[in-house]
N, C-alpha and C positions, 0 to 999 in steps of 0.2 A: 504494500500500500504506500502510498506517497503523503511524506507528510509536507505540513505547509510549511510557509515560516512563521507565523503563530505557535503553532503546535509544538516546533523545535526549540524557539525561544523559550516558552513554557518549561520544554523536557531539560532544557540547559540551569534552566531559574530552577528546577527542581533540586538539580540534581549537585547545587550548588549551594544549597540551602538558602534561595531566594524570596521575594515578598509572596510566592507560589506556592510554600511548601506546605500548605492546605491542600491545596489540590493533588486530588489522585489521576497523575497519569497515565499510568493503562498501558496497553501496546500500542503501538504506533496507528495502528488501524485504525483505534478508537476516539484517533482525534479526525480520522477522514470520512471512513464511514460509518457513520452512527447510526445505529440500531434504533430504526423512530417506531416500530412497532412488531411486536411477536405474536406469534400463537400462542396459544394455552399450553401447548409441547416445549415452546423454546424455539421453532421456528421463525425465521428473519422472514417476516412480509414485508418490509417497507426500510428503507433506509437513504442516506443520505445521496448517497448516489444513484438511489434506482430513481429518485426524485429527479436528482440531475438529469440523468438520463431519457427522463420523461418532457422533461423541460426543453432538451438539444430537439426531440422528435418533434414537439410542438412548433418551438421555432424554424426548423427544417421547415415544414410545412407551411408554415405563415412566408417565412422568406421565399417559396418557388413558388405558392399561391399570388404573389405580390409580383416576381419575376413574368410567370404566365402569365399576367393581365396586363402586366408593360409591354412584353413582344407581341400579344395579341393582334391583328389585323386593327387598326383603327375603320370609323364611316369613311363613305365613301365621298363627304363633302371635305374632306380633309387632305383629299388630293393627291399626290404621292408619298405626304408623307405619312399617310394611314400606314407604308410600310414599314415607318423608320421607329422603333424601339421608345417608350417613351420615359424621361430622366436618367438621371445619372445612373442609380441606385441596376432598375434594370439594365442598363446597357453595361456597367460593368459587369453583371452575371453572367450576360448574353457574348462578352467576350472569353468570358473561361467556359461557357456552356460549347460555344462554336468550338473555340482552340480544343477544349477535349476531345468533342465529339471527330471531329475532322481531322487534326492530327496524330491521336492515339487511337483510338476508338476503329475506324472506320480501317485503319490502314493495317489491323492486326483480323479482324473479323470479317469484313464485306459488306458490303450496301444490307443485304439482305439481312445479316446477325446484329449489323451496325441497329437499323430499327429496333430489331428485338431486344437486342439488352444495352441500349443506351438508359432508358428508364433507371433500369437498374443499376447501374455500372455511377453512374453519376447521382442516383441518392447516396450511395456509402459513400461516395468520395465529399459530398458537400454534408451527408450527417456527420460523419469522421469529423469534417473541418470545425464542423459547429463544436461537437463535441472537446476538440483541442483549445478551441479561441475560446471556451466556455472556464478551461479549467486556467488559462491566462488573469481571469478576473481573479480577485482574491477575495472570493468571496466568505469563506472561508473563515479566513484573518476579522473580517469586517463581522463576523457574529459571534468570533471566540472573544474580542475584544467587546464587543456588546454586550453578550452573555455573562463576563467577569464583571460587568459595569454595575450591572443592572440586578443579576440573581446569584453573583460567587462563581459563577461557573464559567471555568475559559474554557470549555471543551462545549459551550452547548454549539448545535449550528442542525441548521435543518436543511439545508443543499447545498450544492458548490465542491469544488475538487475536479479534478481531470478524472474524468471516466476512464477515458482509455489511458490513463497509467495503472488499471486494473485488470491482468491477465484474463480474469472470467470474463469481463466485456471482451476484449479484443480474442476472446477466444470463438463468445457467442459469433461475434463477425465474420470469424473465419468458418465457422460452421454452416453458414449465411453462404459464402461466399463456395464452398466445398459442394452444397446440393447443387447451385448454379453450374459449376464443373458440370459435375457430374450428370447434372439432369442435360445441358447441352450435348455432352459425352452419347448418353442413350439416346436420344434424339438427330443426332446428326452420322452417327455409326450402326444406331441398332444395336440388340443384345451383345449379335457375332461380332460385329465390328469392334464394339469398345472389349468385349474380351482377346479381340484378336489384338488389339493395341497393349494388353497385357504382355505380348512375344515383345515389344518396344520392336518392331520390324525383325526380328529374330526368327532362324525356325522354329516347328512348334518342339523339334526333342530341347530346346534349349526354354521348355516349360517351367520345369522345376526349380533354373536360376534365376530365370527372366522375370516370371511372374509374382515372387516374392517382393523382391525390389521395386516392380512397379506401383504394388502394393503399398508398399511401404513410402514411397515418393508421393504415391496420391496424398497421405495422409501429413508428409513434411510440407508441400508445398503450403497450405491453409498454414499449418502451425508456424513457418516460417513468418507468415504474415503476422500471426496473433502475435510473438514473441518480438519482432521487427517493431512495430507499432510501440507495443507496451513499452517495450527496454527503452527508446527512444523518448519518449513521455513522460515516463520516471527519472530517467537517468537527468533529463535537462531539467525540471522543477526541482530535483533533488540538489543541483550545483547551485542553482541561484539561491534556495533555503541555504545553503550551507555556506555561500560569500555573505547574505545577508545577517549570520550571525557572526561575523570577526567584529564587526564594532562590540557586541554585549561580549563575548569573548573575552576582548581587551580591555573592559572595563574591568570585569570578573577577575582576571589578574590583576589586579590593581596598579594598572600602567598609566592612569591618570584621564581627568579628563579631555587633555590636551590631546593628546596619545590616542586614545579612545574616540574621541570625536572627529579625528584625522581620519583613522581608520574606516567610521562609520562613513564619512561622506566619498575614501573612496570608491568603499561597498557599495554604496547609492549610485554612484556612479558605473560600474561592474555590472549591477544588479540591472537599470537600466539597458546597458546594450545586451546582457544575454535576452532579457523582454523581447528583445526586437529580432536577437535570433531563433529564440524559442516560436514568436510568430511565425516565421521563417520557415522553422521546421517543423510546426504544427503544419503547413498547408502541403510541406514537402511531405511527408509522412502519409496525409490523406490521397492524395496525388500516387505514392508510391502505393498503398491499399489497391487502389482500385485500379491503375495500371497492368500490374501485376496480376490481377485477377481478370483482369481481358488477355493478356497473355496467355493464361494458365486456362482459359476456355478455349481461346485460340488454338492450345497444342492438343485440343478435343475433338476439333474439327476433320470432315473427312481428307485422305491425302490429296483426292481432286480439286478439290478448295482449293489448298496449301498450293498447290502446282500452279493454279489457274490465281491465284492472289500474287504467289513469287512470278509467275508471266509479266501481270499489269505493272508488280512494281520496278522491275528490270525494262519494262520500257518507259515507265514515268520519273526517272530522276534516280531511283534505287531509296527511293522513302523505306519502302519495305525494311531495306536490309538495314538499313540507320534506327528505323523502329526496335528490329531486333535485337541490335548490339544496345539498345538503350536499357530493353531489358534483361539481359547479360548481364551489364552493369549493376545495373540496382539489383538481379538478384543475387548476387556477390557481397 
């Protein structure tokens, strides 16, 4: 679990015998996701992130409900420009919505796959986003310190945190993202076909090696994603919590508040630019999810496809092949 920098400050002030040493700590989860409701068993029904979570889908929807009525056709007394996208808000969607669709999207799958799982391909990558840019806020911080203001308690908080710095979300996604495979796998190969893609083009005596591995690869590729996403999520909220506490740090040694407050603002300082990286790599992150899983549907696809796709893009520029090594790359 990821903690904040509220949370850490707290475990620091505890653990230092600070103005906190009331407060009961807990494991670190327990200042991210909070258990807001149980069963009668002990069962988790409700908690702080499945709020969040509930919250990113809402907004998801309200943001592409607002997008589709900006790129919407305008009347016809509006002239030509009934075509043209209306405000800012929608035309910058409508330019990562094109740029996806048209340069990733369409160049790995076909006109024909391109329709069918564009829908899809592009909710995960703009819920992902929402999801990332959601656990940016600190919201977090803003109810541990309310909560200590107001009722004693720096751990209350009722939403807020990065979902997907939580393996079980980023795993659900990959689960999401694995029937997609597969259900295009069935659909575009049939039974025979997708078990014949178990040989990986091998003969069939080469059953026994082939078929394990292939196995075994269907079930890394998802997981690579769940684990890619998470690690990346955690790992950068976890550095900026951690610059963020060398100012209290250096107080707590009693290095003065000369010393101390030096330190603090050049944390403030630190703290801000990874902000801006973390942005960065919240949209890089979403972007690499749903990439990756047009690819990974793409290598589901029948061989004729694949033949008749590497045709068009060997005569148009070699996108294709730039597509491909892109994702080489990221999946490295």
């Amino acid at each position: 679990m990821l903690p904040t920098p509220a949370s850490l400050l707290l475990l620091a002030a505890d653990a230092a015998g600070g103005a906190h040493k009331h407060v009961e700590p807990g494991p670190l989860d327990h200042s991210v996701d909070i258990i807001l409701w149980k069963t009668v068993g002990g069962a988790t029904l409700v908690s702080t992130q499945l709020l969040t979570l509930f919250i990113a889908a809402i907004a998801t929807v309200f943001v592409m409900l607002r997008v589709s009525r900006a790129m919407e056709t305008g009347p016809e007394s509006d002239g030509h420009r009934r075509y043209l996208t209306r405000g800012r808000f929608g035309q910058f969607f409508e330019a990562i919505i094109v740029y996806l669709r048209d340069q990733m999207i369409r160049p790995m799958l076909g006109d024909a796959n391109t329709a069918r799982y564009t829908p899809f391909l592009l909710t995960l990558f703009f819920f992902i986003w929402i999801c990332n840019v959601i656990g940016l806020v600190p919201l977090l911080s803003f109810q541990h310190l309310a909560g200590g203001v107001a009722i004693g308690d720096y751990h209350w908080a009722m939403l807020g945190g990065t979902a997907t710095a939580n393996i079980s979300v980023t795993a659900g996604l990959a689960v999401i993202a694995f029937v997609a495979i597969q259900a295009h796998g069935f659909r575009e190969l049939g039974v025979k076909g997708w078990a014949h893609h178990l040989l990986g083009g091998g003969p069939w005596w080469l059953a026994p090696l082939m078929v394990p591995v292939e196995l075994i690869g269907m079930i890394i590729k998802p997981a690579a994603l769940a684990i890619r996403l998470f690690a990346n999520m955690l790992a950068g909220h976890t550095l900026m919590a951690t610059v963020l506490l060398f100012g209290y740090m250096a107080l707590s040694a009693g290095l003065g508040w000369l010393v101390g407050g030096s330190i603090t603002v050049v944390s403030g300082v630190v703290a801000v630019a990874l902000m801006l990286l973390e942005l960065f790599v919240a949209t890089l992150q979403a972007f690499v999810f749903m990439f990756l899983t047009t690819v990974f549907i793409s290598l589901m696809s029948s061989h004729d496809h694949d033949h008749e796709q590497g045709h068009e893009h060997a005569h148009g520029g070699g996108h294709g092949e730039a597509a491909n090594a892109g994702a080489e790359a990221m999946a490295h």
